[in-house]
C-alpha positions as CSV (number, residue, x, y, z in Angstrom):
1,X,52.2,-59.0,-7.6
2,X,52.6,-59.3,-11.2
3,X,49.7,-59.2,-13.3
4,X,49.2,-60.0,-17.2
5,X,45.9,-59.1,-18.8
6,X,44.6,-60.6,-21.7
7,X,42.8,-58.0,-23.3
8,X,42.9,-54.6,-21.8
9,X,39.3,-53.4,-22.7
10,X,36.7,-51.1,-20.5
11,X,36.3,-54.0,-17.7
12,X,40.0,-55.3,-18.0
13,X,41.4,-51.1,-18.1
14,X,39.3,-50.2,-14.8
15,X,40.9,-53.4,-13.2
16,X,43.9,-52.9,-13.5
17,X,44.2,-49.6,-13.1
18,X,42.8,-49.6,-9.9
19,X,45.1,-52.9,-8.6
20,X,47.9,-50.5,-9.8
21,X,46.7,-48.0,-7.7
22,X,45.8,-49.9,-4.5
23,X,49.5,-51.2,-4.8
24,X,48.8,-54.7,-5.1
25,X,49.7,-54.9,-8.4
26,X,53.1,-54.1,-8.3
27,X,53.7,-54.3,-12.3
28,X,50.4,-54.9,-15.0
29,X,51.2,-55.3,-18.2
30,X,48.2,-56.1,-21.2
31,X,48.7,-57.8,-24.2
32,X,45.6,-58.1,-26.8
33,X,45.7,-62.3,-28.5
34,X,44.3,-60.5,-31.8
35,X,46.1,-57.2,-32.3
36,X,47.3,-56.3,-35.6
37,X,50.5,-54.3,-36.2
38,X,49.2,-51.2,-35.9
39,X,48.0,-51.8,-32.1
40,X,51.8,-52.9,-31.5
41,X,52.3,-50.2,-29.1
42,X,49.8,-50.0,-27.0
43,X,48.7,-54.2,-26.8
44,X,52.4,-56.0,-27.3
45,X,52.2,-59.5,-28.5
46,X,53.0,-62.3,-25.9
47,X,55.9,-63.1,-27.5
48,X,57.4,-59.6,-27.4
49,X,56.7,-59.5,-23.7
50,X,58.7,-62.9,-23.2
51,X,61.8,-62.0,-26.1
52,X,62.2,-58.9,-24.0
53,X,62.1,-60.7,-20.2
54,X,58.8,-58.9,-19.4
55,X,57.0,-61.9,-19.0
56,X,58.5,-63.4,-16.0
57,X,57.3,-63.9,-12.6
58,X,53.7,-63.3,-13.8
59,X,52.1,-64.1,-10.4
60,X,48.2,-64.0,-11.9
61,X,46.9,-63.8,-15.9
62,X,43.1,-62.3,-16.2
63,X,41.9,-63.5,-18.6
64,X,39.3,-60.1,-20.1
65,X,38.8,-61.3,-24.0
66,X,35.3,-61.9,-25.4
67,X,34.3,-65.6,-23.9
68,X,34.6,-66.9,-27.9
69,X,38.4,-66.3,-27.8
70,X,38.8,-67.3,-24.4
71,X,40.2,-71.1,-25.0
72,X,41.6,-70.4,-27.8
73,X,44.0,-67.1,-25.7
74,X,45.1,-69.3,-23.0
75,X,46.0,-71.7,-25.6
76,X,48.1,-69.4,-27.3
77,X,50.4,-69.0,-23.9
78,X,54.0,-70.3,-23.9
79,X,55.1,-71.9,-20.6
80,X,57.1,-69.5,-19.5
81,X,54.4,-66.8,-19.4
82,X,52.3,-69.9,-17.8
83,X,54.8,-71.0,-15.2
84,X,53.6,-70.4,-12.0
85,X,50.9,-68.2,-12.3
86,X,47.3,-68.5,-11.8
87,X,44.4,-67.1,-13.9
88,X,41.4,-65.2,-12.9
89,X,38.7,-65.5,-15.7
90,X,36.2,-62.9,-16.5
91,X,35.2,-64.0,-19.3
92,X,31.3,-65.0,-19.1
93,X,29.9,-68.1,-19.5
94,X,33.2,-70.0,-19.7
95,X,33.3,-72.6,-17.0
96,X,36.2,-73.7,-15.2
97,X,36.5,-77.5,-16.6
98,X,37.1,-75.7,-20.2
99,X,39.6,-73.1,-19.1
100,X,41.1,-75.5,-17.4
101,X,41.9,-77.6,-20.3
102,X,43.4,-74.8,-22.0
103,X,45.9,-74.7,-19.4
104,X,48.8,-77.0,-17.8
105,X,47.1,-79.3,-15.1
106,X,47.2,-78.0,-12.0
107,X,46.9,-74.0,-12.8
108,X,44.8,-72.2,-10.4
109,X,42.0,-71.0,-11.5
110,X,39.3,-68.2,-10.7
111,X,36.4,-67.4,-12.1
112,X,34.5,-63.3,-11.6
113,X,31.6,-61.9,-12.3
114,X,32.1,-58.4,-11.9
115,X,29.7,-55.9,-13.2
116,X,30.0,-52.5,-14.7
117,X,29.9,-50.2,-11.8
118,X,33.8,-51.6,-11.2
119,X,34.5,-48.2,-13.4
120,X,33.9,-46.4,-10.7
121,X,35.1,-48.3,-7.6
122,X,31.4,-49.3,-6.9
123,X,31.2,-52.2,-8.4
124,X,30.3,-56.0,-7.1
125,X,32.0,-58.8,-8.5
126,X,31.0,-62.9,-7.6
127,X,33.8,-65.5,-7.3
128,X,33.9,-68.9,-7.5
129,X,37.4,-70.6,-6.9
130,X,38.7,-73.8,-8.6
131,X,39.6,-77.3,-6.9
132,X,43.8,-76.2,-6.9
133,X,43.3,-72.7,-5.8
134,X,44.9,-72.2,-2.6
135,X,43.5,-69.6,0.5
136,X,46.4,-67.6,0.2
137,X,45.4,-67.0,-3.4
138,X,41.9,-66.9,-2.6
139,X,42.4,-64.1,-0.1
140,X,44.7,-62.0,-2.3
141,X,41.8,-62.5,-5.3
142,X,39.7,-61.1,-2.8
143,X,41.5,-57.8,-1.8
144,X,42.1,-57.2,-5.3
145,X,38.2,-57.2,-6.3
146,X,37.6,-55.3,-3.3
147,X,39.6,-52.6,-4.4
148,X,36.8,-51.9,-7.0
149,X,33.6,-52.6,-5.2
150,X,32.6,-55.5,-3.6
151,X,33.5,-59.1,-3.5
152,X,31.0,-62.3,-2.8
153,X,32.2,-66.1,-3.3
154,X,30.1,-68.5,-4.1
155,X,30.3,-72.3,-2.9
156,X,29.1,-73.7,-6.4
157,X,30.0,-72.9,-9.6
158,X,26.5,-72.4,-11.2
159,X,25.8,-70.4,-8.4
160,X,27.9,-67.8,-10.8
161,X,24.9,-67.9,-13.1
162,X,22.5,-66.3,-10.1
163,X,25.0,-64.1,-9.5
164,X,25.3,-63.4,-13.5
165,X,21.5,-62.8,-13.3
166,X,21.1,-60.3,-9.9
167,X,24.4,-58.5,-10.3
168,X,26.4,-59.2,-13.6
169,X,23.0,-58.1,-15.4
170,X,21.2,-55.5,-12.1
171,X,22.8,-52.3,-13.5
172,X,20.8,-52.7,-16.1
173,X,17.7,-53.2,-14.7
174,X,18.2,-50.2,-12.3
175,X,19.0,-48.2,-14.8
176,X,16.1,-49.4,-17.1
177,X,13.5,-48.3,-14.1
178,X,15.3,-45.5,-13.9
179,X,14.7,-44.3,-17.5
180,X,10.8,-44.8,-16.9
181,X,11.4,-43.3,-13.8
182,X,11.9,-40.2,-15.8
183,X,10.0,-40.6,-18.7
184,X,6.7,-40.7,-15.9
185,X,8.1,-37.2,-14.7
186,X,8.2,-35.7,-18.5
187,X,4.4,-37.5,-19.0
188,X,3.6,-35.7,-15.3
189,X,4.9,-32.4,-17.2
190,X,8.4,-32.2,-15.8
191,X,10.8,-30.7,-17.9
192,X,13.2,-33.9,-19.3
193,X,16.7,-33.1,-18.1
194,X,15.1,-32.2,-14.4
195,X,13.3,-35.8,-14.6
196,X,16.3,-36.8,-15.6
197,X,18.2,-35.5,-12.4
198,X,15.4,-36.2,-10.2
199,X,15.7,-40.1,-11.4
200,X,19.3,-40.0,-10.7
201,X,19.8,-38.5,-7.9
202,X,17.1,-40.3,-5.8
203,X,18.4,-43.4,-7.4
204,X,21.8,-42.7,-5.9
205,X,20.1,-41.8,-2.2
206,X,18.6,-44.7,-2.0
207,X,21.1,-46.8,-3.0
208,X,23.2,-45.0,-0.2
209,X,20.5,-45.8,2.6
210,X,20.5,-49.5,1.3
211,X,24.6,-49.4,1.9
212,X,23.4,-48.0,5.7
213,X,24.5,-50.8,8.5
214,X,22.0,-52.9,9.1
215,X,19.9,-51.8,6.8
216,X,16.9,-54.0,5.3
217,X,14.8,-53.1,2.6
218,X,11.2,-53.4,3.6
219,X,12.0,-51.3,6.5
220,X,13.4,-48.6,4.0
221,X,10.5,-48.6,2.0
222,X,8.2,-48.8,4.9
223,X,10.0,-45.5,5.9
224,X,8.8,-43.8,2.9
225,X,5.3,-45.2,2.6
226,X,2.6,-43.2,4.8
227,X,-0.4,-44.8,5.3
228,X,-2.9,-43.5,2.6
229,X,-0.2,-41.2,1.5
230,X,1.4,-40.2,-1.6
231,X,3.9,-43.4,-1.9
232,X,1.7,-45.9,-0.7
233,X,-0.6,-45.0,-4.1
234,X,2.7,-45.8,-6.1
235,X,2.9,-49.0,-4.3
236,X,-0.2,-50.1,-4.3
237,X,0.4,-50.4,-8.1
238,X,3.4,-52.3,-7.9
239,X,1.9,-54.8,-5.6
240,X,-1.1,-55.3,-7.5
241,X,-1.3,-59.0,-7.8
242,X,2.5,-59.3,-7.3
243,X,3.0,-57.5,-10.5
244,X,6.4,-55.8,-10.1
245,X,7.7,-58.9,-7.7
246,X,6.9,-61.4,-10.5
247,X,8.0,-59.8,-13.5
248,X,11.6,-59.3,-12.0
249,X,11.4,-62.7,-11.1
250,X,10.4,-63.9,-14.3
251,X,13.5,-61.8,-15.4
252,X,16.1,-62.7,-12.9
253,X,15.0,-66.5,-14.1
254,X,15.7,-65.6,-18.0
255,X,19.1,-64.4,-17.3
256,X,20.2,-67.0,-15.3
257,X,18.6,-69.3,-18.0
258,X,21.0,-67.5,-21.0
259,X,23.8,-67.8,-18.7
260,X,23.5,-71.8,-18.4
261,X,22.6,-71.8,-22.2
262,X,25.4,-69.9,-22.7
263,X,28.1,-71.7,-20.4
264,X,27.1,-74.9,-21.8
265,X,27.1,-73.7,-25.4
């Protein structure tokens, strides 16, 4: 497979470097819409790639530029980039009625949500497929997101904002908990690079027992949590009138929220 990025940043890079090396991009080649002359080398202009006969057979076009410039990209696309191919959008917010009239009628197209743990093969990416996209193409957008994590489609399109909201915007919160995780350890006397340590590496355990088959979470945490013991006093603070449960609630709810203001902007 043949794949043109638009835009080649940290998201777009880790991509397609890693399709490259699962094999199932066969060629990728990344072009930046707004480069200037002095990025010619390493982000080629469309044009260049279609003077030179680079730009055929493009079998998919990702579409990785900031979600202002998104339209106004696949605009910018001469038919013979365009013929044929379908586009996978990761840009946020943008729905799939406006890329879609940005592009001949009929073009596939996919939307993804992946989030920033794709850097390192761990990441988890939400999909949502549009009315002309095929199942052979939704398969093969499948194995290519699951070469960096994992993949999840969703049945409705503002289903992508829920997804936006637990895992586009989750390593954030994780790793937000996990910086008061060791600030608690410096207050408890702890020097700060051990808390820091401490905070990472039992982040990363846990998340591995999570990944366990057949895992569930309030059995995991039951695990841990002695009657009367040591974690049970932690918990007993979380739970205190549903504190922790409702203020990531009441977060999860104010992302999603952006992420329809945003995709309706």
């Amino acid at each position: 497979m043949k794949v043109l990025f638009l835009g080649y940043g940290h998201m777009g890079g880790a991509l397609g470097e890693a399709w490259k090396r699962s094999g199932l991009a066969t060629q990728v080649l990344a072009v930046d819409p707004a480069s200037t002359s002095d990025q010619a080398d390493r982000y080629p202009s469309v044009d260049a790639l279609v003077a030179a006969g680079a730009a055929d057979g493009i079998a998919l076009i990702v579409l990785a530029v900031k979600p202002a410039k998104a339209l106004d990209a696949l605009r910018a696309l001469p038919p013979a980039v365009l013929a044929g191919a379908a586009v996978v959008s990761i840009a946020a917010g943008v729905p799939i009625a406006a890329l879609s009239s940005a592009l001949p009628a009929g073009t596939p197209v996919v939307r993804a949500m992946p989030n920033t743990p794709v850097i390192l093969d761990a990441g988890c990416t939400g999909l949502f497929a549009g009315a002309t996209v095929d199942a052979a193409l939704r398969a093969s957008v499948d194995r290519l997101f699951a070469t960096v994590g994992s993949a999840h489609w969703v049945d409705a399109e503002p289903l992508l904002d829920a997804v936006t909201a637990l895992s586009g915007s989750g390593p954030a919160y994780y790793h937000l908990f996990s910086e008061a995780l060791a600030a608690a350890g410096v207050a408890l006397g702890l020097d700060a690079a051990l808390a820091r340590k401490l905070a990472a590496d039992t982040a990363w355990g846990a998340a591995a027992l999570q990944h366990a088959p057949g895992a569930d979470f309030a059995a995991l945490r039951q695990a841990v949590t002695s009657p009367n013991g040591t974690t049970a006093a932690a918990i007993a603070v979380f739970e205190e009138e549903g504190a922790l449960r409702t203020l990531i609630e009441r977060a999860a709810l104010a992302a999603r929220d952006r992420a329809v203001e945003l995709s309706t902007s």
